[in-house]
C-alpha positions in Angstrom: -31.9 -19.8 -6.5 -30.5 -22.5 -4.6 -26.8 -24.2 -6.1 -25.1 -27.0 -4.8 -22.0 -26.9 -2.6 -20.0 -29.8 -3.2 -18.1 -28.0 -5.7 -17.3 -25.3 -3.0 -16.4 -27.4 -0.6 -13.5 -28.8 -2.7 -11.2 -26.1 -3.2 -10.7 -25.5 0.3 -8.9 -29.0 0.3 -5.9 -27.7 -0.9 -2.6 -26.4 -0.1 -1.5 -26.6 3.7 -1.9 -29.3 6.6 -4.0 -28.3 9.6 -5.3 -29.9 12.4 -8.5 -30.8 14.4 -11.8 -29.0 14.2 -13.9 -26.7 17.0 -17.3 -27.4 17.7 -19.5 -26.1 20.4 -23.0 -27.3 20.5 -23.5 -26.7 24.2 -24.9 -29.9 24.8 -22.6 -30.4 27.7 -24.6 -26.9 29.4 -21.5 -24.7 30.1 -19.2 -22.2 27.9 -15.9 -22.6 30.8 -15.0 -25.7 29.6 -14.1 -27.8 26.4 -14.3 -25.0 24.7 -13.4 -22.4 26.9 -15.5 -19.3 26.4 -13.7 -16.0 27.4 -15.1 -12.2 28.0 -18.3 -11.6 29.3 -18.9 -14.7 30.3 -21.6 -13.1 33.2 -23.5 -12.0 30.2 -24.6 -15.1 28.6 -25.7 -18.7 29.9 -26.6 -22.3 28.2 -30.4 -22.1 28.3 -32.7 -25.1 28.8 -32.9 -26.1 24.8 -28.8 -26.1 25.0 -28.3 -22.6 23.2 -25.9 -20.0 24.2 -28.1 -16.9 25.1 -27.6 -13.9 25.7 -28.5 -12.9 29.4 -27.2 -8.9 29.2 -27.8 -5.3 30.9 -31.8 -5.2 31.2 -31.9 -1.7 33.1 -29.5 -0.3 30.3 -28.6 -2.5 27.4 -25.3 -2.6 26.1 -22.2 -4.6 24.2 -21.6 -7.9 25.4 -19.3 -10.5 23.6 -17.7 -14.0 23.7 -14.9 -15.4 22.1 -13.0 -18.6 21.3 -9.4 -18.9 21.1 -9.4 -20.3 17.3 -5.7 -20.2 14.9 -7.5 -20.4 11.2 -5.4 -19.6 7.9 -6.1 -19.6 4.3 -8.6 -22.0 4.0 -11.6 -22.4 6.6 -15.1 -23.6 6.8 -17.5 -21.1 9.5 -20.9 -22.7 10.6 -23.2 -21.3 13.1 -26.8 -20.8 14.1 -28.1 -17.9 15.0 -31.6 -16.7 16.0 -32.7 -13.1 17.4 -36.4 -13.6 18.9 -37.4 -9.9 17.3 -36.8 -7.6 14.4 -33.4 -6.5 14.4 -32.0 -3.1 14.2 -28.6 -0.9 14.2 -29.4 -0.7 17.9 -30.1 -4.5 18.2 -27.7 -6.9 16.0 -25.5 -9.2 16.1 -22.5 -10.1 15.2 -20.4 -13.7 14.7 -16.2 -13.5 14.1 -15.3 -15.6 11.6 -11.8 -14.4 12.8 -10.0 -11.5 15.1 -6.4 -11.1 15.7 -7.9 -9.8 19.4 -9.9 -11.3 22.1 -11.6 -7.9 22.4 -14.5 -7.9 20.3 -15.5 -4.5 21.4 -12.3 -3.1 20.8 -10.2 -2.0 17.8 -9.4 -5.3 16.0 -8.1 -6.6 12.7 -10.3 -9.6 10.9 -13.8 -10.7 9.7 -17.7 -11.0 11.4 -21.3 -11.8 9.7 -23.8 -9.1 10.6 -27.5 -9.3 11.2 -29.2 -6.5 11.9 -29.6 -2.8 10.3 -32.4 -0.1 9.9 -35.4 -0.3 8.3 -36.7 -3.4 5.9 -33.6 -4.4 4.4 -31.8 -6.7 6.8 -29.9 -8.6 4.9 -27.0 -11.2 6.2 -23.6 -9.6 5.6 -20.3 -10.0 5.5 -17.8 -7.3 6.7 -14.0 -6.8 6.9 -12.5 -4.6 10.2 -9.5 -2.8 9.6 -9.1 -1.4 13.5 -12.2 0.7 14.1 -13.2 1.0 10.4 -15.7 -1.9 8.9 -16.0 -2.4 5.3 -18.8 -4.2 3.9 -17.8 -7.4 1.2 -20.6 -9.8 0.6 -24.2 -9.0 1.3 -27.2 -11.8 1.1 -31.0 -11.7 -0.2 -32.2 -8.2 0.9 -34.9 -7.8 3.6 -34.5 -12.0 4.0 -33.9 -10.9 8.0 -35.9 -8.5 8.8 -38.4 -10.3 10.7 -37.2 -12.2 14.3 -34.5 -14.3 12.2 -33.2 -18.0 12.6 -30.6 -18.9 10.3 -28.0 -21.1 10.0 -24.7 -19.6 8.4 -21.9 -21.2 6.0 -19.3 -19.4 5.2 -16.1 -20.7 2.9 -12.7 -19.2 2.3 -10.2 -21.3 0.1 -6.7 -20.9 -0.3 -6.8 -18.3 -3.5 -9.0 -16.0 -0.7 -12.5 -16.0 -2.3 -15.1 -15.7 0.5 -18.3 -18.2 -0.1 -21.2 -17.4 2.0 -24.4 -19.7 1.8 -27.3 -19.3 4.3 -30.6 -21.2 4.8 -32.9 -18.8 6.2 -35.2 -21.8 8.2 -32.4 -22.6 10.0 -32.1 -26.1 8.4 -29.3 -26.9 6.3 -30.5 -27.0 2.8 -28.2 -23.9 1.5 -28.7 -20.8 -0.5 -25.2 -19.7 -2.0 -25.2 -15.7 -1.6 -22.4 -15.0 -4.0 -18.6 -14.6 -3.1 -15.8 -12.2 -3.0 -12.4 -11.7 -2.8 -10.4 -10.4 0.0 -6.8 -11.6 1.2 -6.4 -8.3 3.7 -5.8 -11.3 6.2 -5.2 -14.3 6.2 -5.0 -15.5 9.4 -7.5 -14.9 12.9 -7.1 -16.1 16.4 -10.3 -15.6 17.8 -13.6 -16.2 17.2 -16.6 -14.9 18.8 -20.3 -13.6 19.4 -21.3 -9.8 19.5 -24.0 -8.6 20.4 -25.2 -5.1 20.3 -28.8 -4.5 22.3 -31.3 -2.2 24.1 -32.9 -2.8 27.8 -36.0 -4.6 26.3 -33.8 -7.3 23.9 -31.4 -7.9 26.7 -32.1 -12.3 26.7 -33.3 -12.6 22.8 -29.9 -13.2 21.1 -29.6 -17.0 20.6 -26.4 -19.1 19.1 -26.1 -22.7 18.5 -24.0 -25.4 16.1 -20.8 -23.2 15.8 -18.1 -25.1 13.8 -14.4 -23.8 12.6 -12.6 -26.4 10.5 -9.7 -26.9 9.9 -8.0 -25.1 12.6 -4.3 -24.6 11.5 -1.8 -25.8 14.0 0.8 -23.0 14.8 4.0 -24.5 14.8 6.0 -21.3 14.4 7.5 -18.5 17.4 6.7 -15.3 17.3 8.1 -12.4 15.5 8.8 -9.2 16.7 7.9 -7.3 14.0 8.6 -3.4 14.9 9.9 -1.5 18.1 8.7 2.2 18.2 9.8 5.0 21.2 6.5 6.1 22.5 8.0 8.2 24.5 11.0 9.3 26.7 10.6 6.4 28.5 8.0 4.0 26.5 9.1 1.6 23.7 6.2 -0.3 22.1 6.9 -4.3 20.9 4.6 -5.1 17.8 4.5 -8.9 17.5 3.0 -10.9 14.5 0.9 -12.7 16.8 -0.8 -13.1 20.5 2.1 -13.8 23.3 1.5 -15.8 26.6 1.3 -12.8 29.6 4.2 -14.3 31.8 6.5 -14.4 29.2 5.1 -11.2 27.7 5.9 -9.5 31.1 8.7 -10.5 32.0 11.0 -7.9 31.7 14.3 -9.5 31.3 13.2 -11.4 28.2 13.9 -8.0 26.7 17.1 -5.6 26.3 17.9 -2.1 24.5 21.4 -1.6 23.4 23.3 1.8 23.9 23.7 1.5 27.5 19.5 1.0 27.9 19.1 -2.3 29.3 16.2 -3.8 30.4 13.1 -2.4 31.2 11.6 -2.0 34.8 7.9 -3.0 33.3 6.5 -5.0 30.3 2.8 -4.8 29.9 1.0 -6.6 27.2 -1.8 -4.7 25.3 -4.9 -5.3 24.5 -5.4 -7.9 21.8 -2.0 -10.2 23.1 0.3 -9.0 20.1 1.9 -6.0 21.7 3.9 -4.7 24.8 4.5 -1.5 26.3 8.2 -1.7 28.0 9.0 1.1 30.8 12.2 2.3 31.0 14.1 3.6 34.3 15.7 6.8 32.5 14.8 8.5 29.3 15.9 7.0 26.4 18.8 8.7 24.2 17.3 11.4 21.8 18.0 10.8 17.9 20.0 7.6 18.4 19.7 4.6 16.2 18.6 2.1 19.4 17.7 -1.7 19.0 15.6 -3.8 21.1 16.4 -7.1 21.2 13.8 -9.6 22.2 14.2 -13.3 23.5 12.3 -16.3 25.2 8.8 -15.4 24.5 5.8 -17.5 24.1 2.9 -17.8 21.8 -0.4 -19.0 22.8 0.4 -22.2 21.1 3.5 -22.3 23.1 6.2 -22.4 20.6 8.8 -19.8 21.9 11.0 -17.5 20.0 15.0 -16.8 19.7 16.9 -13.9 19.7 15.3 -11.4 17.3 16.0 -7.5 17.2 14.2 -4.3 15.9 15.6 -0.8 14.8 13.8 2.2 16.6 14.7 5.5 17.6 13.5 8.2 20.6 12.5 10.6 17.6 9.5 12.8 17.0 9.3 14.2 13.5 8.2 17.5 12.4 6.9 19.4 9.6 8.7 18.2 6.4 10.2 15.4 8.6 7.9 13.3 6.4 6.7 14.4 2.8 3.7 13.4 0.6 5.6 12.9 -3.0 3.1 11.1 -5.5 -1.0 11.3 -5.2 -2.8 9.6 -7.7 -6.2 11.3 -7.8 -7.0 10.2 -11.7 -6.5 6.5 -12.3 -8.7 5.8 -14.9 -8.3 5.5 -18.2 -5.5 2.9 -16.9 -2.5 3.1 -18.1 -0.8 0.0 -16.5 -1.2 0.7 -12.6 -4.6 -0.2 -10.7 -7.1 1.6 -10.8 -7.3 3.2 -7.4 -6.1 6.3 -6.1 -3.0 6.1 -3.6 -0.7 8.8 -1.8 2.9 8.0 -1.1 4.4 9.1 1.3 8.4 9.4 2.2 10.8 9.4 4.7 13.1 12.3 4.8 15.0 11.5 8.3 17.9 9.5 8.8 15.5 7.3 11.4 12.7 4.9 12.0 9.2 7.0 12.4 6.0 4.5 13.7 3.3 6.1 12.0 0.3 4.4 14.7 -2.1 7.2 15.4 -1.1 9.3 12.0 -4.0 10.2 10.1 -4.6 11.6 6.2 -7.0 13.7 5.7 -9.2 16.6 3.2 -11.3 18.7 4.0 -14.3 16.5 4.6 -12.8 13.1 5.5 -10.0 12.1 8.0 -8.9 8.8 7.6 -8.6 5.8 10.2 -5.9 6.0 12.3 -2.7 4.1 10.9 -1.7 1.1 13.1 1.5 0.1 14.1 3.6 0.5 10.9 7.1 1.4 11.2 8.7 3.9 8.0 12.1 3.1 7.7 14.6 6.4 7.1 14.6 6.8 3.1 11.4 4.6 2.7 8.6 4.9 0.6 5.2 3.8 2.0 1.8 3.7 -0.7 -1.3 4.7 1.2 -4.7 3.9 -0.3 -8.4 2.6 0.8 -8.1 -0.2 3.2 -10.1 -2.4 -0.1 -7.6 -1.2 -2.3 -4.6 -3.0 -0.4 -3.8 -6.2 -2.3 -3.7 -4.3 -5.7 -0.5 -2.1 -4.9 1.6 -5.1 -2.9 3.4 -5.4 -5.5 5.1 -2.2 -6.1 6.1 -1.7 -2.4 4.8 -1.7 1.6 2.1 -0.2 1.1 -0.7 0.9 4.5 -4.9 0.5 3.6 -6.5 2.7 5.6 -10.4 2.9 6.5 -12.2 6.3 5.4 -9.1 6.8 3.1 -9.8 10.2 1.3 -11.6 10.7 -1.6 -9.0 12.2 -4.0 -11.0 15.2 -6.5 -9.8 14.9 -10.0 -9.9 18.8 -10.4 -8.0 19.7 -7.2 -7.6 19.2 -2.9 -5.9 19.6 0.3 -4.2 16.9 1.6 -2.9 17.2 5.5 -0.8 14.1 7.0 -0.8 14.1 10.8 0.8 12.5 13.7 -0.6 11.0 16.4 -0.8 13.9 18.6 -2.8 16.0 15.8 0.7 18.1 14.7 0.6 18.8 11.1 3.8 17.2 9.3 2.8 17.9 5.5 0.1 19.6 3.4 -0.2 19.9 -0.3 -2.9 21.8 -1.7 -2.8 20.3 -5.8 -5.2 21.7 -8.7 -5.2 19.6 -11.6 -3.6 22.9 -13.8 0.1 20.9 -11.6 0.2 18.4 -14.5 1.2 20.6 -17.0 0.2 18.1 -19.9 -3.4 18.6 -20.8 -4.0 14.7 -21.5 -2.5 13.6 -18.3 -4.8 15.7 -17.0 -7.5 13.7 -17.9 -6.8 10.6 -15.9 -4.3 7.5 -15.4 -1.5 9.3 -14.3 -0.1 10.7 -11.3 1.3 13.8 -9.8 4.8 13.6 -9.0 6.8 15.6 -6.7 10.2 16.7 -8.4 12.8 17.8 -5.6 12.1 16.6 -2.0 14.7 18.8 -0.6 11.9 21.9 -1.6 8.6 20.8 -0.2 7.7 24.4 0.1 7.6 25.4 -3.6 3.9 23.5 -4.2 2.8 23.7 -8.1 6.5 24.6 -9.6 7.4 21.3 -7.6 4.9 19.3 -9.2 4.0 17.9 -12.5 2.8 14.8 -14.0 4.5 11.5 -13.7 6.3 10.3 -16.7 6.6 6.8 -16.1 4.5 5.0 -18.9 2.5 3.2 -16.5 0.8 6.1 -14.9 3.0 6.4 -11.6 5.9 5.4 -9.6 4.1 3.8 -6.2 6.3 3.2 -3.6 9.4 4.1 -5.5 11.8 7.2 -6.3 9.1 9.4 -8.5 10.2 9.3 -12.4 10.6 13.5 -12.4 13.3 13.4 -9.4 15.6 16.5 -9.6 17.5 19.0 -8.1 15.0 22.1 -8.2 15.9 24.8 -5.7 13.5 27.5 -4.3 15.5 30.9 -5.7 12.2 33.2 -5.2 11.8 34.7 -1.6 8.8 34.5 -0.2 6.3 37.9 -1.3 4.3 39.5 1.5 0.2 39.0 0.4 -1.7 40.5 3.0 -1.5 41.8 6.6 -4.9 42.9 8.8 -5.1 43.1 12.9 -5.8 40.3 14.4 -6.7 41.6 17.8 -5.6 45.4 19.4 -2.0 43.8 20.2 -1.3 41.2 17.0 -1.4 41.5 13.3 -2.5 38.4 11.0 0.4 38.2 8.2 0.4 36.1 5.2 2.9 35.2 3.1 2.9 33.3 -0.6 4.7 30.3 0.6 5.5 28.5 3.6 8.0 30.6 6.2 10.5 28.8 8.2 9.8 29.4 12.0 13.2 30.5 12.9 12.8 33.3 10.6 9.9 34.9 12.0 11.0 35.3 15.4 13.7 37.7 14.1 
């Protein structure tokens, strides 16, 4: 059924003050110029009917991509025409950015794209979230309504309260279908937009664009931030920055300094995606010492350039129990007061900083996305959940959604948290007998651990959250006491493992140290 848009359109009109729009029509026969087109720009040319097409890989097929430096906020109007001269597929789609915090399309990026193309009969236009490498599915249009060699012209609105319009006409005119809408405030601002396109040898030059407007574009007035400093290794500290820097500022080494008797670094490269940079120290960093890297001078794209700012970070790598896993919420429903959504928490049991990027959760069958860049500070409580899941626990504490976030079994699991280079910090293997209350057991409350100084104790550490709302996310759990481990460890079974080595095990967790005596 087709509604009108007018009413749509007004909403956006609210709130903030931005500046001029983008349109490309290619009328003028070039992508290097007014705008300027970046990436593979070898892979695509303006063809005689002034579309952008794709001209890729014809002996192999491939990923090619372009994209458009483009600042949006909370409140945006996307438009673009799109037309793919066959019947799409996973192996042949494409995608259009709405927005990207990186200039990578192909890479691991943070934002929002339409998709056309899947298996099958039921194309439909979508639209998805990315959350690094993990793509989550919001809005989805009139099944099967792309199957067939599509040309469509796409409308998609986001106002200021984050409710994502999309509208399509399916002849490629303009006379609207409204496909529904969602909400989604994961992010709220992009820096990119672009064109993806995903193909085999024979669709190499049947990917057409045309008519893509952004409006309004918001006009960033404000520096970067440094937002975290992590030690990524003895003599690696990685800058996270809120948004994309300008490379000669980026890499200039003396617009950075580390205290302690550090100094400056002897090379600053800037990652992929323009919001990060990897300094290089001379000598190793000091071990276990509370560092801080101060930051000064450095550019945005927009050219607005920041003061003196500084970040906590230490040269620590944390072990097992380093970090613990104190609350999972694997019941939520029936609610008590707390969404419903299952979360982990996890805590900080060092007296430092730990950057969690490359930490994983995981079950048996699922291992979640990779964490980005997030930075636990010592004592801290971070709320893990489903990357969908994010904007319901803000407001109990930082809280991390992840992509592929584990299912959590009502009855009973294993959880294992992870570092980046695949050493186990903390496991807890819960059954749903660890409440201890037969009507928590049934849902909307969680399990709490009680004494953080005994992670090794499992279900006599546990028990059901007493807080009346269901759980204590992101905060000191509600059953915190003293409850030391006065039971030795019991001897279960021994066997040979090979003609030289037995296979011991024990009831509870052993301290290393102790078996090498």
């Amino acid at each position: 059924m087709r509604k009108a848009v007018v009413g749509i359109l007004l909403i956006l009109l609210t709130g903030r003050v931005f500046t001029q729009s983008l349109t490309d029509d290619f009328s003028d026969g070039e992508i290097t110029s007014d705008p300027s087109w970046t990436g593979d720009t070898d892979q695509f040319l303006v063809n005689a009917s002034q579309q952008l097409q794709l001209q890729g890989d014809c002996d192999a097929g491939g990923i090619n991509y372009l994209t458009l430096a483009a600042a949006t906020s909370d409140s945006v109007v996307w438009e673009f025409y799109a037309e793919l001269d066959f019947d799409p597929s996973s192996s042949n789609h494409m995608r259009f950015y709405l927005q990207s915090d990186a200039a990578d399309l192909s890479a691991a990026l943070h934002g929002y794209y339409i998709r056309i193309g899947e298996d099958g009969t039921n194309d439909a236009v979508k639209l998805y979230r990315q959350d690094g490498t993990g793509n989550t599915l919001l809005l989805s249009g009139e099944t099967g309504a792309v199957a067939a060699a599509p040309a469509v012209r796409v409308r998609v609105i986001r106002n200021a309260e984050a409710v994502w319009h999309m509208l399509v006409d399916y002849t490629g005119g303009t006379s609207f279908t409204d496909e529904g809408s969602v909400t989604d405030n994961t992010y709220n601002t992009g820096y990119y937009t672009g064109v993806y396109c995903q193909y085999t040898s024979t669709r190499c030059d049947a990917f057409y664009f045309d008519d893509i407007y952004i409006s309004p574009l918001y006009e960033d007035d404000e520096p970067p931030v440094l937002l975290s400093a992590a030690a990524i290794s003895d003599l690696q500290v990685k800058a996270i920055f809120n948004e994309p820097l300008q490379a000669s500022d980026a890499e200039n080494g003396s617009n950075y300094t580390v205290d302690g008797g550090v100094g400056n670094p002897i090379d600053a490269a800037l990652q992929a995606g323009g919001s990060s940079v990897v300094l290089t120290f001379a000598d190793d960093l000091p071990a276990a010492v509370l560092l801080h890297l101060e930051v000064n001078g450095i550019a945005d794209l927009a050219g607005n350039v920041c003061g003196l700012q500084s970040q906590p970070f230490t040269n620590f790598s944390p072990g097992l129990f380093d970090l613990l896993i104190t609350e999972i919420m694997a019941d939520p429903e029936p609610v008590q007061e707390l969404p419903a959504a299952e979360y982990i928490e996890i805590w900080n049991a060092t007296p430092f900083p730990v950057n969690l990027e490359g930490w994983t959760i995981r079950d048996p069958g699922t291992t979640s996305q990779p964490f980005p860049a997030v930075v636990l500070e010592a004592g801290a409580y971070l709320i893990v959940c489903s990357a969908g899941n994010t904007a319901e626990f803000e407001e109990y504490g930082d809280v991390l959604g992840v992509g592929s976030f584990p299912a959590l079994n009502n009855t009973g699991d294993s959880l294992y948290l992870f570092d980046a280079d695949e050493e186990l910090i903390h496991s807890v293997y819960y059954t749903d007998s660890w409440y201890a209350d037969p009507i928590k057991e049934n849902g909307g409350y969680s399990l709490e651990m009680i004494d953080t100084g005994n992670p090794c104790q499992e279900e006599a550490n546990w028990i059901a959250s007493i807080e009346l709302s269901g759980g204590t996310p992101g905060q000191e759990n509600s059953v915190a006491a003293d409850n030391p481990d006065v039971v030795s460890p019991s001897l279960v079974s021994v066997f040979p493992s090979s003609a030289t080595s037995l296979y011991i095990t024990f009831d509870e967790y052993i301290l290393t140290e102790a078996l090498t005596t």
